[in-house]
C-alpha positions as CSV (number, residue, x, y, z in Angstrom):
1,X,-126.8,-96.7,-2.1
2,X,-124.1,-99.2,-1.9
3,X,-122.4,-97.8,-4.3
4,X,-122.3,-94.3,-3.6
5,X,-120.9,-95.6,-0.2
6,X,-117.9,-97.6,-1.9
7,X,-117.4,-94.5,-3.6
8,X,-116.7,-92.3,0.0
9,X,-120.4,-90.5,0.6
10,X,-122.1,-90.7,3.4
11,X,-125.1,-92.7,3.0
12,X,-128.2,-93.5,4.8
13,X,-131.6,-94.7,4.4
14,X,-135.0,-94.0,6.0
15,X,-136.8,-97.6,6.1
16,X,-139.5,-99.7,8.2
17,X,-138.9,-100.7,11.2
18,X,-137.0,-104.1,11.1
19,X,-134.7,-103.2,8.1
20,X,-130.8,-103.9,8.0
21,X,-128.2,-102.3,5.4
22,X,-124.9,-103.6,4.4
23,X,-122.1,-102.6,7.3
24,X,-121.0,-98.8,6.6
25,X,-124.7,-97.9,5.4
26,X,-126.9,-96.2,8.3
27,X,-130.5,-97.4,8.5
28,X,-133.4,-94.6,10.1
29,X,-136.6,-95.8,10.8
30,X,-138.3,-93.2,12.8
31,X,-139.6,-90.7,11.2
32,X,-139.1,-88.0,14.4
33,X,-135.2,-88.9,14.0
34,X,-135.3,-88.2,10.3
35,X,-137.0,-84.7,10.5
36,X,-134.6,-84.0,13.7
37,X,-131.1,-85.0,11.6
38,X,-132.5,-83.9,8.3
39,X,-130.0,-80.6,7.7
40,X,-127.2,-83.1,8.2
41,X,-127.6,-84.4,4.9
42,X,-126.9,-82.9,1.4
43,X,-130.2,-84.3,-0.4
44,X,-133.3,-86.3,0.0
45,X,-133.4,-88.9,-3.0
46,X,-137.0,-90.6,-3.1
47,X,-138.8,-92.9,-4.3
48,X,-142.4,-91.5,-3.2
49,X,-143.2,-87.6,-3.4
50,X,-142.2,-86.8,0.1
51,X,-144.9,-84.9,2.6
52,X,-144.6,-81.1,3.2
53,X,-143.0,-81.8,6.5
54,X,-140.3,-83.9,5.3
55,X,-140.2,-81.2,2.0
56,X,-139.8,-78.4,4.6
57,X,-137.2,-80.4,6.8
58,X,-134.9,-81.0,4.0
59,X,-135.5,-77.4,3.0
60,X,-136.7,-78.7,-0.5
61,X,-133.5,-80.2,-1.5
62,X,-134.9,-83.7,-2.6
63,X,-135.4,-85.8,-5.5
64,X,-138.0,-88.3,-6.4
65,X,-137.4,-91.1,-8.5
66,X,-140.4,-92.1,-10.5
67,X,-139.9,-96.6,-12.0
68,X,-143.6,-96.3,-13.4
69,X,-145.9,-94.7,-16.0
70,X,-148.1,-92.0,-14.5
71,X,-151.6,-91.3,-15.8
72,X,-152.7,-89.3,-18.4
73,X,-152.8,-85.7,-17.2
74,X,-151.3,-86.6,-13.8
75,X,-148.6,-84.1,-12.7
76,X,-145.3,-84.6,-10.7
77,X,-142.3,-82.3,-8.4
78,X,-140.1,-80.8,-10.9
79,X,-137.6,-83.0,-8.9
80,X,-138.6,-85.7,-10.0
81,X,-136.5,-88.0,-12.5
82,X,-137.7,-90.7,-14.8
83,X,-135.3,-93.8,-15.7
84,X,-135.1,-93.4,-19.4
85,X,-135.1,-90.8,-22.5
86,X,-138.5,-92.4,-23.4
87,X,-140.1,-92.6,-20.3
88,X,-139.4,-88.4,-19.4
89,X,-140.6,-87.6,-22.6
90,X,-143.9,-89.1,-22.6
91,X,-144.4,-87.2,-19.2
92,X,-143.5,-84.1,-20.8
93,X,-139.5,-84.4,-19.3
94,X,-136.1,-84.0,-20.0
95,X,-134.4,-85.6,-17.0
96,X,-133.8,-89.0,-16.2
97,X,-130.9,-92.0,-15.2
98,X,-130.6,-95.4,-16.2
99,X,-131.6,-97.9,-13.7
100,X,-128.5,-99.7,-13.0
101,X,-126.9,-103.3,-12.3
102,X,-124.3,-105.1,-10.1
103,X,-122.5,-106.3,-13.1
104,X,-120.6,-109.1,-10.3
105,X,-124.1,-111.0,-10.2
106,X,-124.7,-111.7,-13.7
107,X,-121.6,-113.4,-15.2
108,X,-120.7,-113.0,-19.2
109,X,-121.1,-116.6,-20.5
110,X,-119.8,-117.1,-24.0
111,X,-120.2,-120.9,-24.0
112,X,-122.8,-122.1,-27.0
113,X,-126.1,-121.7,-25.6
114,X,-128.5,-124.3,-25.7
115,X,-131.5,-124.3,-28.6
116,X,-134.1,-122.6,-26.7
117,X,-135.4,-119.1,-26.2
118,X,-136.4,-118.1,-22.4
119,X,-139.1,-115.6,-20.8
120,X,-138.0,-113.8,-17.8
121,X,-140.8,-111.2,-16.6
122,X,-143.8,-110.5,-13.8
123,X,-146.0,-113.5,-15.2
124,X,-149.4,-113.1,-14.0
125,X,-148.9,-109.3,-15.6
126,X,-151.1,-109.5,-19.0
127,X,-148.8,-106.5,-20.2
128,X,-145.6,-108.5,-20.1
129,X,-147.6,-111.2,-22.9
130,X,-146.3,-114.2,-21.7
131,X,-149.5,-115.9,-23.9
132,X,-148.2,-114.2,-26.9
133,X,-144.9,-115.7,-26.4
134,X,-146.3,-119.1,-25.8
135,X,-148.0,-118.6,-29.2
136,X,-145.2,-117.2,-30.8
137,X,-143.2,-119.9,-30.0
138,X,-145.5,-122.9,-30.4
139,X,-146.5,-121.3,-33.8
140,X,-142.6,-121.7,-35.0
141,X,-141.9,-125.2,-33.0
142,X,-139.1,-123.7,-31.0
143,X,-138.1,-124.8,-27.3
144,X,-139.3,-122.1,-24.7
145,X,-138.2,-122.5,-20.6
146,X,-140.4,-119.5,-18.6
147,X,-139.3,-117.8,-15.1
148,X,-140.7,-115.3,-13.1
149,X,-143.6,-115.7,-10.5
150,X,-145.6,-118.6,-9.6
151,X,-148.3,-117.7,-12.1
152,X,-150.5,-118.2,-14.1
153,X,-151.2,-122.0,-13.6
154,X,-152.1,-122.6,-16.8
155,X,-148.7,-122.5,-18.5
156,X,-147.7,-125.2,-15.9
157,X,-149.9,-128.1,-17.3
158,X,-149.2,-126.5,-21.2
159,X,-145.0,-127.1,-20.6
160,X,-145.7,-130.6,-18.9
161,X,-147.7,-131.9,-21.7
162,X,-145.2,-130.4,-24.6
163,X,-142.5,-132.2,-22.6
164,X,-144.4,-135.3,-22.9
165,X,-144.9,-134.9,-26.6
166,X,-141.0,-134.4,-26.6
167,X,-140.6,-130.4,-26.9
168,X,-137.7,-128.6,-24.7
169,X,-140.2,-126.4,-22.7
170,X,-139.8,-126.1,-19.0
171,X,-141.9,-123.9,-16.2
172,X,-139.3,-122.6,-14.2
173,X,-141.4,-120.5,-11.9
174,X,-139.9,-118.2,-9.2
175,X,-136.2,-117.3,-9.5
176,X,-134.0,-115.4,-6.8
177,X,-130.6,-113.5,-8.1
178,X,-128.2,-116.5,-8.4
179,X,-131.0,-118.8,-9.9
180,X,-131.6,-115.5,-12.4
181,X,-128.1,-115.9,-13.2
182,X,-128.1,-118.9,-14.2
183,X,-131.6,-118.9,-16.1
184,X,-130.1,-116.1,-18.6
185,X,-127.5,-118.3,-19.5
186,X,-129.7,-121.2,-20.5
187,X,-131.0,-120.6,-24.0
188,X,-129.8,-118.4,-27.0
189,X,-132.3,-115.5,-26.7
190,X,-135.2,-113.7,-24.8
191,X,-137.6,-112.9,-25.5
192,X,-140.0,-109.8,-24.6
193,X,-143.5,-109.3,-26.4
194,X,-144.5,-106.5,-24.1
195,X,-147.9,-105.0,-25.1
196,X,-147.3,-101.7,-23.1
197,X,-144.7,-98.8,-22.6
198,X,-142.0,-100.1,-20.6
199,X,-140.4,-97.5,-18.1
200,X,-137.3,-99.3,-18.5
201,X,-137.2,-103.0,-18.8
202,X,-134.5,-104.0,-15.7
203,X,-135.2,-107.9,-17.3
204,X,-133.5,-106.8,-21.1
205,X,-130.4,-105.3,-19.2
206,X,-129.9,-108.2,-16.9
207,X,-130.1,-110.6,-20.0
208,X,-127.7,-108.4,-22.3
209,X,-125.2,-108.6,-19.1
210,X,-125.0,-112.4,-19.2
211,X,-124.4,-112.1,-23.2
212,X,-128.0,-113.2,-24.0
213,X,-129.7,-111.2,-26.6
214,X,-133.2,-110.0,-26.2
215,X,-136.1,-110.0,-29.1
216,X,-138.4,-107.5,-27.9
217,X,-141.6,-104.9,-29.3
218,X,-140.5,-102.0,-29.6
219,X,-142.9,-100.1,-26.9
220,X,-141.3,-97.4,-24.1
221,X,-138.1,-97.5,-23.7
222,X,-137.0,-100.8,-25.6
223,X,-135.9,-99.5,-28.7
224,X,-133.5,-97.2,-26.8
225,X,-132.3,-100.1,-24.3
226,X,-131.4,-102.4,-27.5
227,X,-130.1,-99.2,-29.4
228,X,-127.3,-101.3,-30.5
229,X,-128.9,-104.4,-32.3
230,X,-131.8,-102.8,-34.2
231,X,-132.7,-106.7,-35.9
232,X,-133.6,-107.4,-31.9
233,X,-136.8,-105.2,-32.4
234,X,-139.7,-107.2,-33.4
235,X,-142.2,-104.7,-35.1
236,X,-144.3,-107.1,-37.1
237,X,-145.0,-111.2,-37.9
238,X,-142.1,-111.3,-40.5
239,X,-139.6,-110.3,-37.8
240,X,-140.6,-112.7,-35.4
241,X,-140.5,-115.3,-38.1
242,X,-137.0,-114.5,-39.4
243,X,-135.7,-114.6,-35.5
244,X,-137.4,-117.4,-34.0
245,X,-136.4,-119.6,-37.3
246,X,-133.1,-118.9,-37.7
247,X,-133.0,-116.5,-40.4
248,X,-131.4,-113.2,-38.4
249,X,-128.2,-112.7,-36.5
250,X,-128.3,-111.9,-32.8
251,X,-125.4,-109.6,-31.5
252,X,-122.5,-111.4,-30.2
253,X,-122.0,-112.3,-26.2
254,X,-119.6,-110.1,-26.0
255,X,-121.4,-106.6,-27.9
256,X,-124.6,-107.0,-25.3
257,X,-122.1,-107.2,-22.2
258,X,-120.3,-104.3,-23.4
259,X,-123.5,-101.9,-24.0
260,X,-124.0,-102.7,-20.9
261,X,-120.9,-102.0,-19.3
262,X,-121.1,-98.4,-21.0
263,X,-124.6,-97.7,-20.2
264,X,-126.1,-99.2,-17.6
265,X,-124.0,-100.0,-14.4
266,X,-124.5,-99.2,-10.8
267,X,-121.6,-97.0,-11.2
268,X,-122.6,-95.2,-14.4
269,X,-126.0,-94.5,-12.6
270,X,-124.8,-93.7,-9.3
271,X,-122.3,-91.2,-11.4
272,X,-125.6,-89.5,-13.0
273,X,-127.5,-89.1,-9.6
274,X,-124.1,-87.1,-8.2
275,X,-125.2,-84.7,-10.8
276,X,-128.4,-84.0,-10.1
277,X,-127.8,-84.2,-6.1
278,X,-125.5,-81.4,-6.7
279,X,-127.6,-78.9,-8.9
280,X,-130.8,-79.9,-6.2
281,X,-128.4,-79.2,-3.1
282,X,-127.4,-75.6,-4.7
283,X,-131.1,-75.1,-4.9
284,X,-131.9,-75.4,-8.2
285,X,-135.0,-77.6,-10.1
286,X,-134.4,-80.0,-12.4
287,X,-137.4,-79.0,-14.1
288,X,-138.8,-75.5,-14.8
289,X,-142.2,-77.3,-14.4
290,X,-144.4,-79.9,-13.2
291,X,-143.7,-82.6,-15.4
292,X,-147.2,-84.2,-16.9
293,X,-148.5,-87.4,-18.1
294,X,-148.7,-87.0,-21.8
295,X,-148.9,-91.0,-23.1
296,X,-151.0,-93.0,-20.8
Protein backbone atom coordinates (compact mmCIF):
# COMPACT_ATOMS: atom_id res chain seq x y z
CA UNK A 1 0.00 0.00 0.00
CA UNK A 2 2.79 2.27 0.79
CA UNK A 3 4.06 1.88 -2.19
CA UNK A 4 1.41 2.31 -4.52
CA UNK A 5 0.96 5.61 -2.55
CA UNK A 6 4.62 6.87 -3.15
CA UNK A 7 3.84 5.96 -6.60
CA UNK A 8 0.65 8.73 -6.86
CA UNK A 9 -2.61 6.24 -6.26
CA UNK A 10 -5.04 6.82 -4.05
CA UNK A 11 -4.88 4.41 -1.37
CA UNK A 12 -6.87 3.19 1.53
CA UNK A 13 -7.38 0.42 3.73
CA UNK A 14 -10.41 -1.16 5.48
CA UNK A 15 -8.96 -2.34 9.06
CA UNK A 16 -10.16 -2.86 12.86
CA UNK A 17 -11.00 -0.43 14.78
CA UNK A 18 -7.83 1.12 16.42
CA UNK A 19 -5.55 0.87 13.32
CA UNK A 20 -3.23 3.76 12.02
CA UNK A 21 -1.47 3.99 8.49
CA UNK A 22 1.50 5.94 7.42
CA UNK A 23 0.44 9.85 6.83
CA UNK A 24 -1.09 10.05 3.08
CA UNK A 25 -2.70 6.49 3.53
CA UNK A 26 -6.50 6.61 4.62
CA UNK A 27 -7.60 4.04 7.20
CA UNK A 28 -11.72 2.78 7.22
CA UNK A 29 -12.84 0.77 9.89
CA UNK A 30 -16.53 0.73 9.61
CA UNK A 31 -17.88 -1.45 7.55
CA UNK A 32 -21.29 0.87 6.83
CA UNK A 33 -18.67 3.64 5.53
CA UNK A 34 -16.93 1.10 3.30
CA UNK A 35 -20.12 -0.22 1.49
CA UNK A 36 -21.39 3.66 1.38
CA UNK A 37 -17.79 5.01 -0.39
CA UNK A 38 -17.17 1.74 -2.18
CA UNK A 39 -17.85 3.12 -6.09
CA UNK A 40 -15.16 5.67 -5.24
CA UNK A 41 -12.55 3.31 -5.58
CA UNK A 42 -11.11 1.48 -8.67
CA UNK A 43 -10.70 -2.16 -7.07
CA UNK A 44 -11.05 -4.15 -3.91
CA UNK A 45 -7.61 -6.03 -3.40
CA UNK A 46 -8.17 -8.77 -0.45
CA UNK A 47 -6.77 -10.82 1.51
CA UNK A 48 -10.05 -12.86 2.56
CA UNK A 49 -12.86 -13.78 -0.10
CA UNK A 50 -14.99 -10.80 0.50
CA UNK A 51 -18.96 -11.32 1.41
CA UNK A 52 -21.69 -10.86 -1.25
CA UNK A 53 -22.44 -7.50 0.16
CA UNK A 54 -19.05 -6.16 -0.05
CA UNK A 55 -18.76 -8.31 -3.74
CA UNK A 56 -21.97 -6.42 -4.83
CA UNK A 57 -20.84 -2.93 -3.39
CA UNK A 58 -17.64 -3.03 -5.29
CA UNK A 59 -19.68 -4.26 -8.33
CA UNK A 60 -17.33 -7.39 -8.43
CA UNK A 61 -14.27 -5.49 -9.15
CA UNK A 62 -12.03 -7.16 -6.41
CA UNK A 63 -9.13 -9.33 -6.00
CA UNK A 64 -8.19 -11.78 -3.35
CA UNK A 65 -4.80 -12.53 -2.47
CA UNK A 66 -4.34 -16.04 -1.37
CA UNK A 67 -0.33 -16.44 1.15
CA UNK A 68 -1.38 -20.17 1.87
CA UNK A 69 -1.98 -23.63 0.48
CA UNK A 70 -5.62 -24.55 0.18
CA UNK A 71 -7.00 -28.07 0.59
CA UNK A 72 -7.19 -30.68 -1.65
CA UNK A 73 -10.38 -30.17 -3.81
CA UNK A 74 -11.08 -26.75 -2.16
CA UNK A 75 -12.13 -24.09 -4.78
CA UNK A 76 -11.43 -20.26 -4.91
CA UNK A 77 -12.90 -16.60 -6.96
CA UNK A 78 -11.41 -16.59 -10.21
CA UNK A 79 -9.97 -13.24 -8.75
CA UNK A 80 -7.97 -14.63 -6.77
CA UNK A 81 -4.06 -14.56 -7.14
CA UNK A 82 -1.44 -16.81 -5.60
CA UNK A 83 2.25 -15.44 -4.81
CA UNK A 84 4.25 -17.77 -6.98
CA UNK A 85 4.42 -19.90 -10.38
CA UNK A 86 4.43 -23.01 -8.10
CA UNK A 87 1.89 -22.17 -5.72
CA UNK A 88 -0.99 -21.19 -8.83
CA UNK A 89 -0.17 -24.30 -10.41
CA UNK A 90 -0.77 -26.69 -7.80
CA UNK A 91 -4.20 -24.93 -7.35
CA UNK A 92 -4.91 -25.45 -10.86
CA UNK A 93 -3.69 -21.38 -11.73
CA UNK A 94 -1.94 -19.35 -13.90
CA UNK A 95 -1.96 -16.02 -12.05
CA UNK A 96 0.18 -14.86 -9.35
CA UNK A 97 2.83 -11.84 -7.92
CA UNK A 98 5.83 -12.14 -5.97
CA UNK A 99 5.44 -11.13 -2.45
CA UNK A 100 7.65 -8.27 -2.18
CA UNK A 101 10.38 -6.42 0.22
CA UNK A 102 11.42 -2.91 1.45
CA UNK A 103 14.87 -3.50 0.11
CA UNK A 104 15.89 -0.11 2.76
CA UNK A 105 15.48 -2.60 5.76
CA UNK A 106 17.69 -5.27 4.95
CA UNK A 107 21.18 -3.83 4.06
CA UNK A 108 23.68 -5.78 1.48
CA UNK A 109 26.63 -6.79 3.78
CA UNK A 110 29.67 -8.01 1.90
CA UNK A 111 31.97 -8.12 4.98
CA UNK A 112 33.30 -11.97 5.59
CA UNK A 113 30.61 -13.57 7.45
CA UNK A 114 31.30 -15.44 10.49
CA UNK A 115 31.59 -19.60 10.41
CA UNK A 116 28.12 -20.35 11.27
CA UNK A 117 24.91 -21.18 9.37
CA UNK A 118 21.58 -19.54 10.82
CA UNK A 119 17.68 -20.68 10.96
CA UNK A 120 15.30 -17.99 10.56
CA UNK A 121 11.57 -19.47 10.43
CA UNK A 122 7.99 -19.97 12.52
CA UNK A 123 9.76 -22.36 15.10
CA UNK A 124 7.18 -24.20 16.93
CA UNK A 125 5.93 -25.00 13.05
CA UNK A 126 7.03 -28.89 12.59
CA UNK A 127 6.85 -28.02 8.72
CA UNK A 128 9.63 -25.47 8.84
CA UNK A 129 12.09 -28.71 10.48
CA UNK A 130 13.98 -26.82 12.78
CA UNK A 131 14.84 -30.58 14.41
CA UNK A 132 16.19 -31.57 11.08
CA UNK A 133 18.39 -28.74 10.97
CA UNK A 134 19.64 -29.21 14.50
CA UNK A 135 20.53 -32.76 13.28
CA UNK A 136 21.87 -31.70 10.12
CA UNK A 137 24.10 -29.54 11.66
CA UNK A 138 25.16 -31.37 14.79
CA UNK A 139 25.74 -34.41 12.48
CA UNK A 140 28.57 -32.25 10.41
CA UNK A 141 29.93 -30.29 13.66
CA UNK A 142 29.09 -26.88 12.29
CA UNK A 143 28.04 -23.73 14.42
CA UNK A 144 24.21 -23.08 14.18
CA UNK A 145 22.55 -19.50 15.90
CA UNK A 146 18.33 -20.06 15.60
CA UNK A 147 15.63 -17.03 15.47
CA UNK A 148 12.12 -16.89 15.11
CA UNK A 149 9.58 -17.40 17.97
CA UNK A 150 9.96 -18.19 21.50
CA UNK A 151 9.56 -21.93 20.83
CA UNK A 152 10.01 -24.88 21.25
CA UNK A 153 11.95 -24.91 24.68
CA UNK A 154 13.81 -27.62 23.99
CA UNK A 155 16.32 -26.17 21.60
CA UNK A 156 17.04 -23.57 24.43
CA UNK A 157 18.69 -26.00 26.91
CA UNK A 158 20.31 -28.13 23.52
CA UNK A 159 22.35 -24.48 22.44
CA UNK A 160 23.27 -23.75 26.24
CA UNK A 161 24.88 -27.05 26.76
CA UNK A 162 26.79 -27.14 23.13
CA UNK A 163 27.99 -23.69 24.23
CA UNK A 164 29.34 -25.12 27.24
CA UNK A 165 31.00 -27.94 25.44
CA UNK A 166 32.52 -24.98 23.32
CA UNK A 167 30.34 -25.10 19.98
CA UNK A 168 29.13 -21.54 18.32
CA UNK A 169 25.38 -22.23 18.75
CA UNK A 170 23.15 -19.50 20.10
CA UNK A 171 19.07 -19.47 20.65
CA UNK A 172 18.21 -16.19 19.49
CA UNK A 173 14.50 -16.44 19.94
CA UNK A 174 12.12 -13.63 18.74
CA UNK A 175 13.43 -11.01 16.30
CA UNK A 176 11.63 -7.77 15.15
CA UNK A 177 12.76 -6.04 11.58
CA UNK A 178 16.02 -4.31 12.64
CA UNK A 179 17.11 -7.32 14.98
CA UNK A 180 16.16 -9.57 11.49
CA UNK A 181 18.54 -7.34 9.87
CA UNK A 182 21.06 -7.91 11.61
CA UNK A 183 20.58 -11.71 12.30
CA UNK A 184 20.95 -12.39 8.30
CA UNK A 185 24.08 -10.89 8.43
CA UNK A 186 25.59 -13.02 11.09
CA UNK A 187 26.66 -16.40 9.55
CA UNK A 188 27.57 -17.47 6.01
CA UNK A 189 24.34 -19.32 5.01
CA UNK A 190 20.69 -20.35 5.92
CA UNK A 191 19.41 -22.69 6.03
CA UNK A 192 15.76 -24.09 5.17
CA UNK A 193 14.88 -27.94 5.51
CA UNK A 194 11.19 -27.35 4.94
CA UNK A 195 9.26 -30.61 4.89
CA UNK A 196 6.16 -29.05 3.04
CA UNK A 197 5.22 -26.87 -0.13
CA UNK A 198 6.15 -23.43 0.61
CA UNK A 199 3.71 -20.71 -0.89
CA UNK A 200 6.55 -18.53 -1.11
CA UNK A 201 9.15 -18.50 1.58
CA UNK A 202 9.27 -14.41 2.59
CA UNK A 203 12.46 -15.74 5.09
CA UNK A 204 14.81 -16.98 1.62
CA UNK A 205 14.19 -13.47 0.01
CA UNK A 206 14.89 -11.49 3.05
CA UNK A 207 18.21 -13.49 3.52
CA UNK A 208 19.23 -13.33 -0.34
CA UNK A 209 18.65 -9.31 0.20
CA UNK A 210 21.27 -9.08 2.96
CA UNK A 211 23.76 -11.22 0.52
CA UNK A 212 23.28 -14.45 2.69
CA UNK A 213 22.71 -17.46 0.62
CA UNK A 214 20.07 -19.96 1.54
CA UNK A 215 20.45 -24.05 1.46
CA UNK A 216 16.98 -25.13 1.12
CA UNK A 217 14.61 -28.54 -0.08
CA UNK A 218 13.44 -28.03 -2.85
CA UNK A 219 9.46 -28.19 -1.90
CA UNK A 220 6.81 -25.35 -3.35
CA UNK A 221 8.13 -22.58 -4.56
CA UNK A 222 11.94 -22.87 -3.44
CA UNK A 223 13.40 -24.03 -6.39
CA UNK A 224 11.89 -21.11 -8.31
CA UNK A 225 12.84 -18.51 -5.48
CA UNK A 226 16.67 -19.70 -5.68
CA UNK A 227 16.39 -20.20 -9.54
CA UNK A 228 19.66 -18.60 -9.78
CA UNK A 229 22.06 -20.85 -7.55
CA UNK A 230 20.75 -24.37 -8.41
CA UNK A 231 23.87 -25.96 -5.83
CA UNK A 232 21.57 -24.02 -2.95
CA UNK A 233 18.93 -26.85 -3.43
CA UNK A 234 19.49 -29.65 -1.14
CA UNK A 235 17.64 -32.77 -2.66
CA UNK A 236 19.45 -35.57 -0.92
CA UNK A 237 22.26 -36.44 2.22
CA UNK A 238 25.22 -35.92 -0.29
CA UNK A 239 24.19 -32.24 -0.85
CA UNK A 240 23.78 -31.36 2.52
CA UNK A 241 27.18 -32.94 3.20
CA UNK A 242 29.09 -31.21 0.37
CA UNK A 243 27.46 -27.65 1.69
CA UNK A 244 27.51 -27.82 5.29
CA UNK A 245 31.40 -29.11 5.00
CA UNK A 246 32.71 -26.88 2.77
CA UNK A 247 32.83 -28.64 -0.44
CA UNK A 248 30.23 -26.30 -2.68
CA UNK A 249 30.30 -22.67 -3.52
CA UNK A 250 27.54 -20.42 -2.38
CA UNK A 251 26.59 -17.42 -4.78
CA UNK A 252 28.35 -14.31 -4.15
CA UNK A 253 26.78 -11.30 -1.79
CA UNK A 254 26.35 -9.42 -4.40
CA UNK A 255 24.36 -12.22 -7.16
CA UNK A 256 21.58 -12.94 -4.15
CA UNK A 257 21.00 -9.02 -3.66
CA UNK A 258 20.72 -8.57 -7.28
CA UNK A 259 18.02 -11.49 -7.98
CA UNK A 260 16.45 -9.86 -5.59
CA UNK A 261 16.44 -6.47 -6.80
CA UNK A 262 15.03 -7.84 -10.27
CA UNK A 263 12.46 -10.04 -8.83
CA UNK A 264 11.23 -9.44 -5.77
CA UNK A 265 10.78 -5.72 -4.60
CA UNK A 266 7.93 -3.82 -3.31
CA UNK A 267 8.07 -2.00 -6.43
CA UNK A 268 8.33 -4.89 -8.83
CA UNK A 269 5.21 -6.36 -6.96
CA UNK A 270 3.26 -3.35 -6.51
CA UNK A 271 4.06 -2.88 -10.62
CA UNK A 272 2.38 -6.53 -11.13
CA UNK A 273 -0.76 -5.80 -9.02
CA UNK A 274 -1.42 -2.40 -11.36
CA UNK A 275 -1.90 -5.02 -13.93
CA UNK A 276 -4.26 -7.08 -12.71
CA UNK A 277 -6.25 -4.01 -10.90
CA UNK A 278 -6.63 -2.79 -14.33
CA UNK A 279 -7.95 -5.87 -16.34
CA UNK A 280 -10.38 -6.52 -12.83
CA UNK A 281 -11.58 -2.78 -13.00
CA UNK A 282 -12.46 -3.19 -16.91
CA UNK A 283 -14.41 -6.14 -15.70
CA UNK A 284 -12.61 -8.86 -16.76
CA UNK A 285 -11.57 -12.36 -14.54
CA UNK A 286 -8.31 -13.29 -14.05
CA UNK A 287 -9.36 -16.71 -14.32
CA UNK A 288 -11.89 -18.38 -16.70
CA UNK A 289 -12.59 -20.62 -13.57
CA UNK A 290 -12.56 -21.45 -10.05
CA UNK A 291 -9.16 -22.21 -9.36
CA UNK A 292 -8.87 -25.75 -7.34
CA UNK A 293 -6.64 -27.34 -4.85
CA UNK A 294 -4.85 -29.91 -6.76
CA UNK A 295 -1.60 -30.76 -4.31
CA UNK A 296 -2.58 -30.76 -0.77
Amino acid sequence: VQTLHKMGHKTAVFAAHGSKMPDGIECITDRAELLRRAPEFDVLHGFSRPDDEIIQAFRGKFLVTVEGNGQLGEKFHPNTVFVSRNHAERHGAEVFVYNGLDLSELKLSTVTRPNRFLFLSKTSWSVKNLKGAVRLLSRYRQNFWIAGGDRPYWIRLFCFLKKIFGADWAWVGSVDQKKKAEFLVNGKAMVFPILWNEPFGIVITESLSCGTPVLAHPHGSVAELLEFAPQCLMRNEQDWSEALTGKRSFPTAEECRSWVEKHFTQEKMAENYLKLYEKVNSGLALHLYEPQTRVA
